[in-house]
C-alpha positions in Angstrom: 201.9 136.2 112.1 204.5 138.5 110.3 201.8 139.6 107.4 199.4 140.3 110.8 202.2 142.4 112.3 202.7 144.3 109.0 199.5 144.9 108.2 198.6 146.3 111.6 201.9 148.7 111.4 200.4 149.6 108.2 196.6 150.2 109.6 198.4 152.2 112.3 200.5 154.9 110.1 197.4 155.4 108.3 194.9 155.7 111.4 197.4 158.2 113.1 197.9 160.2 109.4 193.9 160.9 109.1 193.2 161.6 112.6 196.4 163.3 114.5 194.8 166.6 113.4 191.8 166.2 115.6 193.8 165.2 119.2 194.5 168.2 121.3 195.3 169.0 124.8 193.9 172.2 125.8 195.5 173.6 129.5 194.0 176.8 132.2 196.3 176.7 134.9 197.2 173.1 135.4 193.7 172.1 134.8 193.8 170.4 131.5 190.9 168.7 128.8 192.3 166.2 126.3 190.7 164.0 123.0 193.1 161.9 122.1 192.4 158.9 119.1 193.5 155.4 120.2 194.5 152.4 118.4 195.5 148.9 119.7 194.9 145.3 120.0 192.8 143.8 122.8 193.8 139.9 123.5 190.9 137.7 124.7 190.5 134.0 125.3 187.8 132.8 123.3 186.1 128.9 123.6 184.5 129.3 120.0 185.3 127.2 118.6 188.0 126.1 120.6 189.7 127.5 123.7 192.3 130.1 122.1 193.9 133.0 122.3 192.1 135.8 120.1 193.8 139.1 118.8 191.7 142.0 117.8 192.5 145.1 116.3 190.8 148.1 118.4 190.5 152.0 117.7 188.3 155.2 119.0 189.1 157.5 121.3 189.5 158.6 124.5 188.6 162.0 126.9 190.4 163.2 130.3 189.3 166.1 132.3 191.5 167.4 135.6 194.8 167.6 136.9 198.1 165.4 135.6 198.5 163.9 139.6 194.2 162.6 138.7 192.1 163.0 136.4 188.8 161.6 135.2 188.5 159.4 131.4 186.0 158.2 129.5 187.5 156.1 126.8 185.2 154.5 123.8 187.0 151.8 121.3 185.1 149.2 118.4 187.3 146.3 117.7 186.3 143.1 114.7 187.4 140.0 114.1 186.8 137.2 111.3 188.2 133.9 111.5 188.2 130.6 110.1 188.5 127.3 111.0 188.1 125.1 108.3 188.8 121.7 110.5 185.2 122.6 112.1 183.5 123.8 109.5 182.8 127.7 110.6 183.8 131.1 110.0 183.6 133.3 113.2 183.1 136.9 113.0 183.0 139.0 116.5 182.3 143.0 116.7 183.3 144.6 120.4 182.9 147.7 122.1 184.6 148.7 125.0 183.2 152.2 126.8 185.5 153.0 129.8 184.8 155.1 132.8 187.4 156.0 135.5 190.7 157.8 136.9 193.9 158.5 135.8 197.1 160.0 137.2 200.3 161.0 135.2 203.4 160.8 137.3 206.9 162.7 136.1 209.0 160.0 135.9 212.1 161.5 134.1 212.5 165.0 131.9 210.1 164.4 128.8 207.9 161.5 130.4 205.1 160.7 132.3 204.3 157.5 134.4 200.6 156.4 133.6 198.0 155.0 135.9 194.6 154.2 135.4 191.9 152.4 137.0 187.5 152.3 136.4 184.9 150.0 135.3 184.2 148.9 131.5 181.4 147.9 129.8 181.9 145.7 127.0 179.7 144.4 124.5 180.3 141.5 122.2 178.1 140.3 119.0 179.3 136.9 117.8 178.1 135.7 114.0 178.8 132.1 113.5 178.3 130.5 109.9 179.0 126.9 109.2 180.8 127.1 106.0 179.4 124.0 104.3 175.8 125.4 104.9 176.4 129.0 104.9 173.9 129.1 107.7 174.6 131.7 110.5 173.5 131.8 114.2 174.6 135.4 115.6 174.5 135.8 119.7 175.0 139.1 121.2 175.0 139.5 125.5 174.0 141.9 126.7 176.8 144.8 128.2 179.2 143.4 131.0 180.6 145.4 133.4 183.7 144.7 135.0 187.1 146.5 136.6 190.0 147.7 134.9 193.5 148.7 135.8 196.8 149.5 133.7 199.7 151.3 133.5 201.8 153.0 130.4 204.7 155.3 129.3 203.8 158.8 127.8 206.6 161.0 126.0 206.2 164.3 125.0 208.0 165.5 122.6 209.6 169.1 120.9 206.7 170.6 124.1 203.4 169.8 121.2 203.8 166.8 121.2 203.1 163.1 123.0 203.1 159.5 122.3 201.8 157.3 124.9 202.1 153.4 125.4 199.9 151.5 127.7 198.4 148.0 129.1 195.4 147.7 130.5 194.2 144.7 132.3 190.7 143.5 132.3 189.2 141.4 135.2 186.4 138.9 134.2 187.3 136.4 136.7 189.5 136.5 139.8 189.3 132.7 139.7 190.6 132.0 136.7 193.1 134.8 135.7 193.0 133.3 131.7 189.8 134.4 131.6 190.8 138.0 131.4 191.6 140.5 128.9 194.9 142.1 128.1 194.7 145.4 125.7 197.7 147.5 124.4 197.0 151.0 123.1 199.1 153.5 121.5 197.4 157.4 121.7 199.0 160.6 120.1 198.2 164.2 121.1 199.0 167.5 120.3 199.2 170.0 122.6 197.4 173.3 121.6 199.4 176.6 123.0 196.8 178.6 125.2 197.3 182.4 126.3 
């Protein structure tokens, strides 16, 4: 669990390093358009091959158009997994994508942060490859897209007026029934804040 921790701290610095020149906030009068990168995990419980707890490492990126009280997103993230169990015999590689569509309001919550809320629909799409090891055989599934609410809340800190960090959790309903049955992900975006006249 440590070396997972590590390595995903290490995935991070580089992620941010290659693509913090790209994020930018660009503001008219209150009105404001922002492309931010995003990088997370996305916990999900899985019954292949057994009921667990599965954590994947997510990035892409996300767009907001409007006002800080609401604003529209669209959000688009890829997230992979492999893993083994060598008690049953298989190796299970899973590819996801996530493309997100709703609203978003940042509320001033103290000097230098914001209160996030968001709330929309996502569809998700999930290919599954599983091989028995043994055989190296392979039987792949892939659903089509699902479609169901999200909602989530985060911390966003600007900082030195050009820049912001933002921390969020967003909460996936698949099932009202059964509440284990939905998704928890945690992102971490950066943007900078282009000056405009």
């Amino acid at each position: 669990m440590l070396f997972l921790f590590r390595s995903s701290l290490v995935i991070l610095a580089f992620f941010l390093s290659m693509v913090s020149a790209y994020a930018a906030t660009f503001d008219r009068s209150g009105f404001h358009i922002t492309i931010e990168p995003i990088i997370g995990y996305e916990f999900t419980q899985v019954n292949t091959p057994t009921l667990h707890t599965r954590g994947m490492l997510i990035y892409g990126a996300r767009f907001t158009a409007g006002h800080k009280m609401i604003a529209g997103e669209g959000e688009y993230t890829l997230g992979s997994t492999n893993e083994t169990f060598p008690t049953q015999d298989q190796n299970v590689k899973t590819d996801k994508q996530n493309a997100r569509l709703g609203l978003r309001s940042e509320q001033p919550l103290m000097l230098g942060a914001d209160l996030i809320f968001r709330a929309g629909g996502q569809a998700s799409k999930t290919k599954v490859g599983t091989t028995t090891i043994s055989t190296a055989t392979t039987l792949t599934s892939a659903p089509d897209w699902e479609i169901h609410p999200y909602a989530g809340t985060g911390l966003q800190v600007h900082l030195f007026h050009a820049f912001s960090l933002a921390l969020e959790a967003t909460y996936l309903f698949r099932s009202i029934k059964d509440w284990s049955q939905n998704d928890v992900q945690t992102t971490f975006s950066f943007k900078i804040h282009l000056p405009t006249k």
